[in-house]
N, C-alpha and C positions, 0 to 999 in steps of 0.2 A: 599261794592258796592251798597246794597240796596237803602242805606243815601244817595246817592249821592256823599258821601264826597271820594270814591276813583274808578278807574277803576278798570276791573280783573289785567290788567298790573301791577297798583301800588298797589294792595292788594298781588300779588305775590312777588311783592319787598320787602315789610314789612316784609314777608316769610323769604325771601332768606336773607336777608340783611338789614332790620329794617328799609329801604328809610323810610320818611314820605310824603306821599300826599301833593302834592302842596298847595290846601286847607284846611288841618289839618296844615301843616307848617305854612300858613298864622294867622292861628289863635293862634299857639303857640307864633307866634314873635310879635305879639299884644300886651303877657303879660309881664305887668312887672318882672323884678328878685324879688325875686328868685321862683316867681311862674311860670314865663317858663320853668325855670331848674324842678321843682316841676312834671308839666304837660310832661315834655319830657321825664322823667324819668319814672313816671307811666306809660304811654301809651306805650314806649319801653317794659315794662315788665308785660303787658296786658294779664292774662292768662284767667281772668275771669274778665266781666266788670259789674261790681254793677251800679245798675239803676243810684243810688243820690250818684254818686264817680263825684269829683269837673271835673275831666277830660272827665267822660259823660257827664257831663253834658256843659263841654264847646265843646265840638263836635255837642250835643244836638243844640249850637245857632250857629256853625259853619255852621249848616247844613240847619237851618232853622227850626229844627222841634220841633211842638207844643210838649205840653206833652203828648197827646194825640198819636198822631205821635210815638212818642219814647215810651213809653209803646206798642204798636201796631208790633211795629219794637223788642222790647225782647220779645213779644209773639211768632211771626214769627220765630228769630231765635233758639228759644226755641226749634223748631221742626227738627231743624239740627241735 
């Protein structure tokens, strides 16, 4: 929800039921095979997200955010 890349609604879906954000979906079906199957597959079973993992890092420009940004953003959630 931070990133912008989901609402609480579709962050609870991902919960409930692993939906993907309409804007995480768009950037998954951008990629080529077998790196969308790759990227769908990590991010389904997303327990802990490594800063430089290829799927933050493609969220990272899904979202728009600098590097800067996305370090700033695992500090924050750090505190959860």
């Amino acid at each position: 929800m931070a990133s912008g890349l989901a609402t609480a609604e579709e962050v609870l879906a991902i919960s409930a039921s692993g939906t993907v954000p309409a804007a995480i979906e768009k950037a998954f079906a951008a990629l080529p095979e077998p790196q969308q199957s790759y990227a769908r597959i990590t991010f389904a079973e997303f327990t802990v997200a490594q800063r430089l993992d290829p799927t933050t890092l493609l969220l990272q420009a899904a979202a728009g955010l600098t590097d800067a940004e996305l370090d700033a953003f695992f500090v924050e959630f750090a505190k959860v």
